[in-house]
Structures are given as structure tokens and as C-alpha cells.
N, C-alpha and C positions, 0 to 999 in steps of 0.2 A: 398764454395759449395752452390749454388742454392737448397733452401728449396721446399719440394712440396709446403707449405703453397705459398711462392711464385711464380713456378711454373702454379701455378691454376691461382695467381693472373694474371698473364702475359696472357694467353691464354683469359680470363675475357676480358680483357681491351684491345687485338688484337681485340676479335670479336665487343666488342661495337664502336671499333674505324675504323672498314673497312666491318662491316654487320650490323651496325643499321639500315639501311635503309630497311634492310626486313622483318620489324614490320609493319603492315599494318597500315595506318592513321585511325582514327574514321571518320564516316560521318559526313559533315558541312552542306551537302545541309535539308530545316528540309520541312515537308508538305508531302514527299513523303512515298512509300509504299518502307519497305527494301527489298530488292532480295537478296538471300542466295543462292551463289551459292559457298559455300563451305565445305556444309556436306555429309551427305551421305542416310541423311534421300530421297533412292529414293522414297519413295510411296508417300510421303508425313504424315506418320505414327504415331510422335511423341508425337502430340495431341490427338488421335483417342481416342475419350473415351470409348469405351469396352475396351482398352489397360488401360486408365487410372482408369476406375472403378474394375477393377479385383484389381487392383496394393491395390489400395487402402480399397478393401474388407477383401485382404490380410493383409494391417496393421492391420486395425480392428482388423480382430481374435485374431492377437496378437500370433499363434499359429507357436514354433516351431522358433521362433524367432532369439535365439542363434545360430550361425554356426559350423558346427563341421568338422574335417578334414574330406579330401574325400572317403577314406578307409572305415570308421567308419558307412557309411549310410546302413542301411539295403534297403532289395530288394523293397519293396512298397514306399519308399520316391521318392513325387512328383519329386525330381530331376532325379532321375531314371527313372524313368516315362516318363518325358518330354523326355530326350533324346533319350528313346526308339520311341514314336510320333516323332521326327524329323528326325529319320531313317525312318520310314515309308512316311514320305511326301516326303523323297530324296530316294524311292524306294530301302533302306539301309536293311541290317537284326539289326545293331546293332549300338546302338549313345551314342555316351556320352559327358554330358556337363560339360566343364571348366570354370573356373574364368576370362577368356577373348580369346580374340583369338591368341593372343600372347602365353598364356599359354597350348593353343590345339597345335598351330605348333610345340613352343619349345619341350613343351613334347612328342611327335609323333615325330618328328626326333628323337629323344632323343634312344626310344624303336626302333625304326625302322634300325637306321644308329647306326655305331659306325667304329671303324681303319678297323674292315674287310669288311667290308659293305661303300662302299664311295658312294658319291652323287652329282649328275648333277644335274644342277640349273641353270634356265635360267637367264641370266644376270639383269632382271628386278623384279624378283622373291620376296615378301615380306621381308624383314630383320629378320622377324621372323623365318621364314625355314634357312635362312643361320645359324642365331643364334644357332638354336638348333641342326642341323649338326655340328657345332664347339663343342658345348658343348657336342656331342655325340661324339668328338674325330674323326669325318670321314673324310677322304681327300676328297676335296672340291673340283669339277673342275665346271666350269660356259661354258654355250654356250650361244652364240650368241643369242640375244632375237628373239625369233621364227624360228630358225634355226635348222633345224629337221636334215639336214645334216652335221653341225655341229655336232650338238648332238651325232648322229651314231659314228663321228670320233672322239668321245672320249670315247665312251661306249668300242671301239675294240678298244683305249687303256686299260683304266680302266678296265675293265672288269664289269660286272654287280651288280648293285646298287641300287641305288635310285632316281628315278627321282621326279624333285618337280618344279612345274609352279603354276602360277593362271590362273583361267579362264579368270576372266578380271582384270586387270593390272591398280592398283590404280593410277599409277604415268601419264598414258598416252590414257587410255580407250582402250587400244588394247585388242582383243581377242586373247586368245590361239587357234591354231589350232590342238584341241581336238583327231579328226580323229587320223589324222598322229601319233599323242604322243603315242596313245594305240597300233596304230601295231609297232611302234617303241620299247616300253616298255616289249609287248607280241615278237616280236623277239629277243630280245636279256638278255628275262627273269628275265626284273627291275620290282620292286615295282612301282607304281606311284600315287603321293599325289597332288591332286590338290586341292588349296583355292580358295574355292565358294564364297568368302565372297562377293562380288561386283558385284556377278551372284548370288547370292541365294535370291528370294525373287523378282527379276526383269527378269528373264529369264524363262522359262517352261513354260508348260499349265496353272500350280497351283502354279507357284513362286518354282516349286523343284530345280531350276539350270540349267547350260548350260549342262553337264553332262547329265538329263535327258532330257532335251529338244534336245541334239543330238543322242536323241537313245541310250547313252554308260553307262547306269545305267548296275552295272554288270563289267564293262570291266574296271572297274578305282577302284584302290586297297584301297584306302583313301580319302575321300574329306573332307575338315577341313571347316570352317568359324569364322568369328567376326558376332556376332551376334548384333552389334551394328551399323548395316548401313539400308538396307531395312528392317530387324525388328529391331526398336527402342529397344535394352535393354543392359545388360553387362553381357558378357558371350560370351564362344566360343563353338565350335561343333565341333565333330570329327564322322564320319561317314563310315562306312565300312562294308563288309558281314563275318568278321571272326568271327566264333564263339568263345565266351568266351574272346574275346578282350576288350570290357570295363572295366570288372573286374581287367585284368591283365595292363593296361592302371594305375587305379586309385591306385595300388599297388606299380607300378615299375617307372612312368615319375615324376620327382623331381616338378613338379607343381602342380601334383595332389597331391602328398604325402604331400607335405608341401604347399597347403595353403587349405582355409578352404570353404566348400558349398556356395553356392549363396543364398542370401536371398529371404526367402519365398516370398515376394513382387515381387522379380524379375523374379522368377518362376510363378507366377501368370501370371507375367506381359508378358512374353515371352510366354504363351501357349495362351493366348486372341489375342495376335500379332502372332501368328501363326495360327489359326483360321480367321483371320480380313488376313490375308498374301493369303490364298489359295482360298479366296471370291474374290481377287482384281482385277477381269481380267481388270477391268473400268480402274483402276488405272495404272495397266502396260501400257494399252492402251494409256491412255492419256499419258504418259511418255515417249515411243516409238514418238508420236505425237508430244510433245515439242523437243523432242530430235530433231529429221527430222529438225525441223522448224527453231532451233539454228544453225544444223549443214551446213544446206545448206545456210543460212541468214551469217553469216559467212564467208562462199567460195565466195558468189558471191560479199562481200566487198574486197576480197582480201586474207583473213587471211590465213598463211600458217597453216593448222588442220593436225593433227597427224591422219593417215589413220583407220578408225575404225565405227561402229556403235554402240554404247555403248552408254550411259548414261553420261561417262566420255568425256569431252570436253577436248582434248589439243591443245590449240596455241603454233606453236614455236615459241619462243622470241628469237632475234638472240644475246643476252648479257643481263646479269641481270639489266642494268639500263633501259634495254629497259621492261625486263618484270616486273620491279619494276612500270615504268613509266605508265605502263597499268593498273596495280592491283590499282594503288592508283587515276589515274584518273576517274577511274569506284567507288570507295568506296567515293571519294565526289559528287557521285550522286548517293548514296546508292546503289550499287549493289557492291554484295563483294563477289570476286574471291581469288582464289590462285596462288600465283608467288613462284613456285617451282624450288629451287635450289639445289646442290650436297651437302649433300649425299641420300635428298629424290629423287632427280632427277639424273641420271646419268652422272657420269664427262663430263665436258666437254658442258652440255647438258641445255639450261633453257626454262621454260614451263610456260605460264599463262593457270591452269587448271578451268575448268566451270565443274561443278557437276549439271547436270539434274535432274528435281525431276517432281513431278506429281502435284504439289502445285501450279508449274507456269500458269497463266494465260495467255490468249490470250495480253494481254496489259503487264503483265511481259514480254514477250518473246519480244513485238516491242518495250518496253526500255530497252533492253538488246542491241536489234540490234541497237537501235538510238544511245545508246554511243558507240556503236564499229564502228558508220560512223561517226560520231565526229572526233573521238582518228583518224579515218583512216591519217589521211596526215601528224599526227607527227610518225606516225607508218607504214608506208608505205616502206618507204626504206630498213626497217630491216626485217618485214614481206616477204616481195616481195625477198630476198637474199636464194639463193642456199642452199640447208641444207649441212654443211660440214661433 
């Protein structure tokens, strides 16, 4: 009988001997300016020193330093505080901050869903909503990503549940179509959780999300986020108008009960980034502006682009060596992309992703475009082929 010890080993040594090649190369070319295009720093935020001098005001003090579980905070701890401030910038009555964003979904499915309570999920949906619907024991049906009639024809099987999308959709920059969800949700009387994370902080008047930016602050039951994309820091958000929900939240969801507060530094550090976040209209602006300039520089070399106005760039690669062959042509001329495969990308499915940000330069963006008319003639044929 095969040992798990061995077991592991086998699985080990398939992947290094049939996916090594989707370890990105290091840059060889030297003299130039690197291009990052595969974070999520949209604002370009990371640096920002109000963000970096609060952070570090806060080491100073020294105060408060030790973490404690999240039950255990009384009512006036900055963490309490801040999440209450970030209900209020997402037009919320009530927030609460967790140990990541991962740990806002799981534990919000968690309370939310369970065997009686099932949940629709759109096929492109975070893994973290899936995760914690599993863990909450809820039958799990998926609809088509952005298929609103879909959707319907599993709600009148299922019956009423939980519905869970992102607003905008890491793996490929599509938006949710928001509208629709909520008369959908309000007909047939679902909960519905949407993650801001990749709309919080780049969409709205004041960086509140796509949510408030389409008018539907109110009309959406939960918006969750990772606070680790447009604002630089670690932490998630969980936002919503139920009274007395944060408490019962930090009580009952297995992520809040068992791990422990965010450190003072990073509370510091996420309320100066949320101040520096609702001043940015410059910065959105310019974002919006790089974005346009990639997206259409792009189309007019040929590249087949995943339909979208976002931040997120998707190319579709018609086979992994072909989006293997783009990521690592672009990274020895220091520009570094993402070559996105299953199971970040959907079966069947492979993606060279560009992440926009506001840091880019008018001369970043025309050597972004210079190596993707380079790349065009070994990438041509597979670019130019029929989506199947």
C-alpha cells in the first residue's frame, strides 16, 4: 500500500515535471525601469508616505502592541473604530475588520449559509465564497459567470439562498452586472454578498465601490473586501446595514473567533490609506487613463481582450505554452505579467492578466505596447483563433 508520505511525493514531482514552466523567469534585460504589472496596488499606494508614516508613528508608540482574540476587544479599540469609518465611506451602517479577506468571506458564508440556506455562485466567484459555503455545510450550485438567467433557473430549483459574485472579477476584469443581481436577489428573496475587493478603492466618487458608484448602496445585503489591493495593507472588510451584526459576526464565524486582531501598525496604517483613498480622484483618474490607453493599444495590435473596462487586463492565450510564452517574453524586458492557469483560471481556460495601476507612466504604457508588437507575429495565430 502507497504511503501518503509517498503519495505527496508523487504529486510533488508530476507538478515539477509537467508545470515547471509556470514559474516566471527573472529579468535579464538590466538599465531599464521595471513595469509591475502583476499586483493590485491600483492607486499606486504602497509607497505613499502618510500610509507609511502613520504605520510607523504607530510602531513608535509601541502601544497596544500584543494581539488578542477578536471577541475580547472592547467597544473603543481603533479596530472597532476603523471598521465602523469604513462602513461609512461604503455608505454601510456597520463594518467589521478581519485578519484578511479570505477570513471576511469564509467567515460570512460561514453565518450566512449552512444545509438550509444553499448558495449560488457565479462560476468565477473568489474560492474564498466557495470555501466558506462548503465549510458552512451549504449545497452549492454555480451559474454561469454573469448569467442572470441562469441564475433564475436554479434559484426556482433551489429555492432561496444566498447569492455571492464579485464586483470585478480578479481572474479576467469583468464586471458584475450589479443592476440585474439585486432585482434578481429582491425577487426571489436571497441574501446577496458581493466582494469589492477589486472595486473598492478604484470605482466611486470617493473610491466607496462599484455598489455605491451604481447607486445600489442599500440594496446589497453584504459587501466583503481584501483590503490588500487599492488600499495597501492586510485585512478584510465586511460591510452591511444589519444592526448588531459585527458583534454577532466576531462571536459566531470560526475566523474571527479563533485568530487574533490586526496589529496597531496596520490599523494605523489602513486608516491613513483610507484618508489618502477618498482624496484620490487624481489617481483614479489617471488609472481609468492608463487603462483606456493599454486597452485599446492592445485591440488595435490584434490581442484577443476579455470584454471589460476595469483595471484588469485579460489576454486570451489559446494554450498554456502560448501564455507561458508571452509572460516570460515580456519579463526579459522587465515588464512582468501574469500567465493564469486552472484552477486560478477556469478549466479549460488560459489568460495572460495585466493589472493596471496609476503609477504607470506615459512611457511605461508605450513599452508595454512596444513588446506586445514585438511578441505580435509569434503570437499571432493563437491570439487571432476563435474563443472555444
Amino acid at each position: 500500500m502507497t504511503s501518503a508520505h509517498q503519495r505527496l511525493g508523487e504529486r510533488i514531482s508530476r507538478f515539477r515535471g509537467t508545470r515547471g514552466g509556470r514559474r516566471p523567469p527573472t529579468a535579464k534585460t538590466l538599465g531599464n525601469r521595471t513595469i509591475l504589472l502583476t499586483c493590485s496596488d491600483y492607486l499606486a499606494l504602497a509607497e505613499h508616505p502618510a500610509i507609511a508614516d502613520a504605520m510607523i508613528a504607530s510602531l513608535r508608540a509601541g502601544d497596544g502592541a500584543v494581539p488578542v482574540p477578536g471577541p475580547c476587544l472592547p467597544d473603543d479599540h481603533p479596530q472597532i473604530a476603523l471598521g465602523a469609518e469604513f462602513a461609512r465611506h461604503m455608505g454601510a451602517r456597520a463594518g467589521v475588520l478581519c485578519p484578511s479577506g479570505w477570513a471576511a468571506n469564509t467567515g460570512l458564508m460561514q453565518v450566512v449559509a449552512g444545509p438550509d440556506v444553499p448558495v449560488y455562485l457565479d462560476a468565477l466567484a473568489h474560492m474564498s465564497l466557495w470555501e466558506g459555503a462548503r465549510t458552512a455545510g451549504a449545497e452549492l450550485a454555480y451559474f454561469r459567470h454573469n448569467d442572470l438567467g441562469h441564475l433564475r433557473r436554479r434559484i426556482e430549483v433551489g429555492g432561496s439562498g444566498v447569492i455571492a459574485v464579485d464586483a470585478v472579477y480578479s481572474t479576467d476584469g469583468t464586471v458584475c452586472p450589479l443592476p440585474g443581481l439585486v432585482e434578481v436577489a429582491k425577487a426571489y428573496d436571497c441574501l446577496l454578498v458581493v466582494d469589492e475587493s477589486h472595486s473598492l478603492g478604484t470605482h466611486g466618487a470617493h473610491g466607496d465601490g462599484l455598489v455605491a458608484e451604481l447607486g445600489l448602496t442599500g440594496r446589497v445585503d453584504f459587501r466583503t473586501a481584501s483590503l490588500a489591493k487599492a488600499l495597501p495593507g492586510r485585512a478584510g472588510l465586511i460591510a452591511c446595514d444589519r444592526p448588531g451584526f459585527a458583534d454577532y459576526f466576531v462571536h459566531t464565524a470560526l475566523p474571527a473567533v479563533f485568530s487574533s486582531t490586526l496589529l496597531p501598525h496596520d490599523v494605523a496604517g489602513l486608516a491613513a490609506a483610507l484618508r489618502v483613498v477618498r482624496e484620490g480622484g487624481r489617481r483614479r483618474e489617471r488609472l481609468r487613463v492608463v487603462t483606456r490607453r493599454l486597452r485599446d493599444g492592445l485591440a488595435e495590435l490584434g490581442y484577443r481582450l476579455v470584454e471589460s473596462d476595469s483595471q484588469i487586463i485579460a489576454l486570451e492565450a489559446g494554450s498554456e505554452a502560448d501564455a507561458t510564452l508571452m509572460r516570460d517574453a515580456l519579463a526579459v524586458r522587465d515588464i512582468f505579467s501574469a500567465a493564469l492557469f486552472p484552477p486560478t483560471a477556469s478549466v479549460g481556460r488560459t489568460l495572460v492578466r495585466l493589472s493596471a495601476h496609476a503609477g504607470l507612466s506615459d512611457d511605461d504604457v508605450n513599452r508595454v505596447l512596444a513588446a506586445c508588437r514585438a511578441l505580435r507575429p509569434r503570437l499571432a495565430e493563437q491570439a487571432a483563433a476563435p474563443a472555444g
